[in-house]
C-alpha positions as CSV (number, residue, x, y, z in Angstrom):
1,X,0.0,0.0,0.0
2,X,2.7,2.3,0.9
3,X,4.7,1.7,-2.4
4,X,1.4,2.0,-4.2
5,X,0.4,5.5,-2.3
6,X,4.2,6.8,-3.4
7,X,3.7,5.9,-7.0
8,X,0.7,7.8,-6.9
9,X,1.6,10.9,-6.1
10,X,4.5,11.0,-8.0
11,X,2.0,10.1,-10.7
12,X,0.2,13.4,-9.6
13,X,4.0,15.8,-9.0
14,X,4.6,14.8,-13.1
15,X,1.1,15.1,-14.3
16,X,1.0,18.6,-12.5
17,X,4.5,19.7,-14.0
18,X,3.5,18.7,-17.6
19,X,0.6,21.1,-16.5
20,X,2.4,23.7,-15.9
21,X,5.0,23.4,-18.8
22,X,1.8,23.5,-21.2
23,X,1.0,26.8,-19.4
24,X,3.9,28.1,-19.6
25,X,4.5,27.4,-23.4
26,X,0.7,28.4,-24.4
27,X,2.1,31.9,-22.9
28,X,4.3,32.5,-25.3
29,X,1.6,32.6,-28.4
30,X,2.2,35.3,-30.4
31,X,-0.3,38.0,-30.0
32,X,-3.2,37.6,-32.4
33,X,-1.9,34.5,-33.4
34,X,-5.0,32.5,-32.9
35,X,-7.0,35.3,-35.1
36,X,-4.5,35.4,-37.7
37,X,-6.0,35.0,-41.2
38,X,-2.8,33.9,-44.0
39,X,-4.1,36.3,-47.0
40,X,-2.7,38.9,-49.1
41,X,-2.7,42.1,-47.8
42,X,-2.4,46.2,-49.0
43,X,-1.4,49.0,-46.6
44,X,-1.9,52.7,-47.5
45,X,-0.3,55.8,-46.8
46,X,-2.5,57.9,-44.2
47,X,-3.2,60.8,-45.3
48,X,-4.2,60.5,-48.8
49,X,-0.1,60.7,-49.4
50,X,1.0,59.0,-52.6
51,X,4.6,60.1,-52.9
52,X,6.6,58.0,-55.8
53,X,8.3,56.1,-52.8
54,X,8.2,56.5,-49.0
55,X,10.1,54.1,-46.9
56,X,8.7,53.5,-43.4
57,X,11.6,52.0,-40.3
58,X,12.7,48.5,-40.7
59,X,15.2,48.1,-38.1
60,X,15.2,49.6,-34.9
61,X,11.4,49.1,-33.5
62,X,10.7,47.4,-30.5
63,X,7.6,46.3,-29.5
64,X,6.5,45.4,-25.8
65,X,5.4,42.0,-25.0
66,X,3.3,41.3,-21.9
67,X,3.0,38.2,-21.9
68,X,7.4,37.8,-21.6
69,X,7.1,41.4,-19.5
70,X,9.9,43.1,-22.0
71,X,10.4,45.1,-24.8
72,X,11.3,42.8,-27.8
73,X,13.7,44.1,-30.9
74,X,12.2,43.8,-34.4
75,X,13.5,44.0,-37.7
76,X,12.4,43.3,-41.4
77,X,14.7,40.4,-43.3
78,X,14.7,38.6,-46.3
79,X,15.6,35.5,-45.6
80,X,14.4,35.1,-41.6
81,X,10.8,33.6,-40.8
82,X,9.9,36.0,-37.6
83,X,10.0,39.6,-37.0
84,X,11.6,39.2,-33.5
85,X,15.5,39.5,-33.6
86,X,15.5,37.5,-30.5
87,X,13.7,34.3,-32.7
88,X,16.2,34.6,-35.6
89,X,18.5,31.8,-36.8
90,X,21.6,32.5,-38.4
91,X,22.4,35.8,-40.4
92,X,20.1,38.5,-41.3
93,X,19.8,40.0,-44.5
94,X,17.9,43.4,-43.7
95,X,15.3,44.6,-45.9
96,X,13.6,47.9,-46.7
97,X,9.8,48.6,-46.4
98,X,8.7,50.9,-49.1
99,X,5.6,52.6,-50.2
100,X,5.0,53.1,-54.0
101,X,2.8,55.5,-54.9
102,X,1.6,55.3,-51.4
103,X,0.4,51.6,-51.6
104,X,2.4,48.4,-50.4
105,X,0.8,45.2,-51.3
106,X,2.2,42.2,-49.3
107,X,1.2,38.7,-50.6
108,X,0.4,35.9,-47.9
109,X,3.7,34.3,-48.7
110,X,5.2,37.1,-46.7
111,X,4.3,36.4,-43.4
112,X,7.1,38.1,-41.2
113,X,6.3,41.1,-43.5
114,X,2.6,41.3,-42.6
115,X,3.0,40.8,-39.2
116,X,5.0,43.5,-38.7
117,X,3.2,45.8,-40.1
118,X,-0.7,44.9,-39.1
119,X,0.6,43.6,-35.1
120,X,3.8,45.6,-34.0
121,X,5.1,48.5,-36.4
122,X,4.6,51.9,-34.3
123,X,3.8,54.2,-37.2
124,X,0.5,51.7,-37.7
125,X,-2.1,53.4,-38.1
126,X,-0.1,56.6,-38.1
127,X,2.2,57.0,-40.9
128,X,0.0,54.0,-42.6
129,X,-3.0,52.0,-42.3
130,X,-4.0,48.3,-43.3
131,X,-6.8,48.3,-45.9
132,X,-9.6,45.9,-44.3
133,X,-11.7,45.1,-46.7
134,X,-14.6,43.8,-44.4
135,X,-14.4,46.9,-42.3
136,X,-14.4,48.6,-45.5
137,X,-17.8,47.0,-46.5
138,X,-19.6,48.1,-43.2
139,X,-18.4,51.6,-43.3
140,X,-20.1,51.7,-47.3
141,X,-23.3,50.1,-46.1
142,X,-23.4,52.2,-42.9
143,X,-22.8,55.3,-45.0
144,X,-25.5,54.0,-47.9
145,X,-27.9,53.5,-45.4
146,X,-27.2,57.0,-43.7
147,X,-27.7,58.3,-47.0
148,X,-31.1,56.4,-47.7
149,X,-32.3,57.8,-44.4
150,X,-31.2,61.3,-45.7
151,X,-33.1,61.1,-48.9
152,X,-36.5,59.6,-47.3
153,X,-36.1,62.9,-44.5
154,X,-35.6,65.5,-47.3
155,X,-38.5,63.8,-49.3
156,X,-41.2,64.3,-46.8
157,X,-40.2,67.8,-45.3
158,X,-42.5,70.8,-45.0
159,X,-41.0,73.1,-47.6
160,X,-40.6,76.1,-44.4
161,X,-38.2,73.2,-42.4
162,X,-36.3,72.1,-46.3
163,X,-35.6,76.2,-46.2
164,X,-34.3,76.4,-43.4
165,X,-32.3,74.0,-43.2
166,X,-31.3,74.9,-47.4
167,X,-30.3,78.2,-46.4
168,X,-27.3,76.9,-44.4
169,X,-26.0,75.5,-47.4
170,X,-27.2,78.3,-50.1
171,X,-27.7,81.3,-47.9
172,X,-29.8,84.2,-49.0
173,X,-30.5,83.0,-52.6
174,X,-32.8,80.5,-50.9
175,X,-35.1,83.3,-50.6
176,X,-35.6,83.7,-54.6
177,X,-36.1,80.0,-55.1
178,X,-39.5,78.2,-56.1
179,X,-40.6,75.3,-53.7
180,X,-40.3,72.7,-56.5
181,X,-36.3,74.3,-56.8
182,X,-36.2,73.7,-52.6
183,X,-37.0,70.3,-52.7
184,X,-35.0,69.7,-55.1
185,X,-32.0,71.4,-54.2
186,X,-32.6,70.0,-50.6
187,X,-32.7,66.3,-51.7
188,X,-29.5,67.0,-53.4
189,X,-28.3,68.6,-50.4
190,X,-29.3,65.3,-48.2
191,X,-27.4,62.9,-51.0
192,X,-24.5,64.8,-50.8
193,X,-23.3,65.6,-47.0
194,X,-26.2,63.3,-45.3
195,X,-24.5,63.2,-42.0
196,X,-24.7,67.5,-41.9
197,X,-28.5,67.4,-43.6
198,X,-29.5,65.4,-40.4
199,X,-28.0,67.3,-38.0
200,X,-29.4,70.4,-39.5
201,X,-33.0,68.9,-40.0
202,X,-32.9,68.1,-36.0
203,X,-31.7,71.2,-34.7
204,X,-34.3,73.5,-34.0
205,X,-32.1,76.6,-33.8
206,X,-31.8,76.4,-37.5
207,X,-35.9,77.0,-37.9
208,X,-35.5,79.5,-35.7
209,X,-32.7,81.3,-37.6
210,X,-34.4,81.2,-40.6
211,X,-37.4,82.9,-39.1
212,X,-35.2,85.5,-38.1
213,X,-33.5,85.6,-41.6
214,X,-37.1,85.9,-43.4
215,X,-38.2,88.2,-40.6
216,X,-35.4,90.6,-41.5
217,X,-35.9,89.8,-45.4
218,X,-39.3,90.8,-45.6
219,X,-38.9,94.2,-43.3
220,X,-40.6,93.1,-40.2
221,X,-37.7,93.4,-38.0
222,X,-34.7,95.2,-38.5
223,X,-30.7,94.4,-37.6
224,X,-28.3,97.5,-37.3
225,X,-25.5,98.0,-39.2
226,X,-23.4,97.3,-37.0
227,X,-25.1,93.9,-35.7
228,X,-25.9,94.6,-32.6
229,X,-29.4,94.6,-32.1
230,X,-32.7,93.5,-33.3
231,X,-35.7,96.4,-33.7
232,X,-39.1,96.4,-34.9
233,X,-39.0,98.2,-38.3
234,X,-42.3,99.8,-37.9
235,X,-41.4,101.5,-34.6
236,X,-37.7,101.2,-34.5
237,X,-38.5,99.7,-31.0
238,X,-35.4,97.0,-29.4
239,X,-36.0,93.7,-29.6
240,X,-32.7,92.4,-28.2
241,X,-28.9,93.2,-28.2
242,X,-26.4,90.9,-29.3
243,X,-24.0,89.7,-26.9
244,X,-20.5,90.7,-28.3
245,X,-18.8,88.3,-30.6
246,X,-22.0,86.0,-31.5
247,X,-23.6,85.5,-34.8
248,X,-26.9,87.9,-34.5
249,X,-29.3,85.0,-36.7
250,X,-27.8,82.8,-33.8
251,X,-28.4,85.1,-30.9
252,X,-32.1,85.9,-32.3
253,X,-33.0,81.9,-32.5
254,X,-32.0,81.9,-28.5
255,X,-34.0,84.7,-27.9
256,X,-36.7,83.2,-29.2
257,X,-36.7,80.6,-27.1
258,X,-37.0,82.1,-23.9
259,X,-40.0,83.2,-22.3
260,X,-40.1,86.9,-23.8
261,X,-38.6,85.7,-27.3
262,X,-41.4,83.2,-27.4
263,X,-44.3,85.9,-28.2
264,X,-42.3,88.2,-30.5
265,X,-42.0,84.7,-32.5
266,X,-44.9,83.9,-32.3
267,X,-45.9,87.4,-33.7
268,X,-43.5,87.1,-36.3
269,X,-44.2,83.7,-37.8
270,X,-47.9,85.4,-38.2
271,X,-46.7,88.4,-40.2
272,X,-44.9,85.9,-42.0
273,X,-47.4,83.7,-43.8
C-alpha cells in the first residue's frame, strides 16, 4: 500500500508539472496568433499621401510583449521567418519597407512582413493604415444606409423646415427659389453631405434662424449696421442686443426661445405667412 500511495503521487508531482510546462509554453503565443488569417494584404499611406516612394523604419522598433514582460527588438529580413531578432537563426539579410505611390501590397507568402506591419510596427495606423476590406464593406453600407435615411427625411419635409435648413448651405438665394427648386435642391443637399442634412433637420435653432432671416428679409424686423441689435422696423423699437462676438441670426434663435422671445416669435411667424 505504501509503495502504491508513493507511486501515486508521483504520478500526480509529473502530471501537474506537464501542467504547468503546457501553461507556460501556451504563454508564449504570439499576439493575435489565434485570429491570424494567412491572405494577401495592401497598406496605404495615411493621409491620402502617394509620394513615388516612402520608406517606413525596418530596423530599430521594439515592440512590448506582456506576456514575456519586455520590450522585444524587431526587424524586417529577407531570408528570416519572424520579426523578432531575438527568434532569428543565423544571419540576417535586412530589408527595406517601401511605399509606391503610397500603396504596399504584401502577398500571404510574406508572413514576417505582414506581421509586422498589421501587429507591432509603431507608425501603424499613423504613418499608414491596413486596408480591411470587411471593415471597408460596413463603413459603405453604414454610410448607404445613412444616406437612404437622408433622402427619405428630405422627401417628406415641410417646404418652411427644407428652407431652413437649405439656407445653411445656399444662404440668402434660398429666398428667390421656387418650392419645386427647394425640394429639389434640398434632396440634393441630403445625397451629398447626409450626416450634416440630419443634423441640420434636427436642430431647432436652424428654424429659428431662418425665421429671423425671413423676418429681416421681408422688413418686419430690422438688424443694425453694425449687428448689434434687433428692432421692430415699424417703430424702431429693441427687440434684443447681441451679446458681443455672437452671430446675431444665432443670438435671435436663443431669444426666441426664452420666455419673452417666445411671443415676439410667435408674432413674427404670423406676419410671416
Amino acid at each position: 500500500m505504501k509503495k502504491s500511495k508513493k507511486a501515486d503521487d508521483q504520478l500526480q508531482k509529473a502530471s501537474l508539472n506537464t501542467a504547468k510546462s503546457t501553461t507556460i509554453k501556451e504563454k508564449v503565443i504570439e499576439p493575435e496568433a489565434n485570429k491570424w488569417e494567412a491572405r494577401d494584404r495592401t497598406y496605404y499611406l495615411a493621409g491620402d499621401m502617394s509620394p513615388l516612394t516612402y520608406t517606413i523604419k525596418s530596423r530599430g522598433i521594439y515592440w512590448y510583449d506582456e506576456e514575456l514582460g519586455y520590450e522585444r527588438e524587431l526587424k524586417y529580413t529577407q531570408n528570416q521567418k519572424t520579426p523578432f531578432v531575438d527568434e532569428f537563426k543565423g544571419d540576417a539579410r535586412l530589408a527595406h519597407i517601401t511605399f509606391e505611390d503610397g500603396v504596399l501590397n504584401v502577398p500571404k507568402s510574406k508572413q514576417p512582413l505582414q506581421k509586422l506591419l498589421s501587429l507591432y510596427h509603431p507608425d501603424r495606423n499613423r504613418i499608414y493604415y491596413e486596408f480591411d476590406p470587411v471593415q471597408n464593406a460596413v463603413d459603405d453600407m453604414d454610410e448607404l444606409e445613412m444616406e437612404i435615411e437622408a433622402l427619405n427625411t428630405a422627401r417628406d419635409l415641410e417646404v418652411d423646415v427644407a428652407e431652413s435648413v437649405l439656407r445653411v448651405e445656399q444662404g440668402s438665394a434660398v429666398s428667390r427659389m421656387t418650392s419645386k427648386e427647394i425640394k429639389r435642391d434640398t434632396l440634393l443637399f441630403a445625397k451629398k453631405n447626409p450626416l450634416l442634412f440630419l443634423e441640420l433637420v434636427n436642430d431647432e435653432n436652424v428654424q429659428l434662424r431662418n425665421v429671423g432671416i425671413k423676418a429681416v428679409e421681408a422688413g418686419i424686423i430690422a438688424l443694425s449696421s453694425d449687428n448689434r441689435s434687433f428692432t421692430w422696423a415699424s417703430n424702431n423699437r429693441k427687440i434684443m442686443t447681441v451679446p458681443f462676438e455672437e452671430n446675431p441670426y444665432s443670438a435671435l434663435a436663443s431669444f426666441f426661445k426664452t420666455d419673452e422671445g417666445i411671443e415676439i416669435y410667435q408674432a413674427v411667424g404670423k406676419r410671416l405667412k
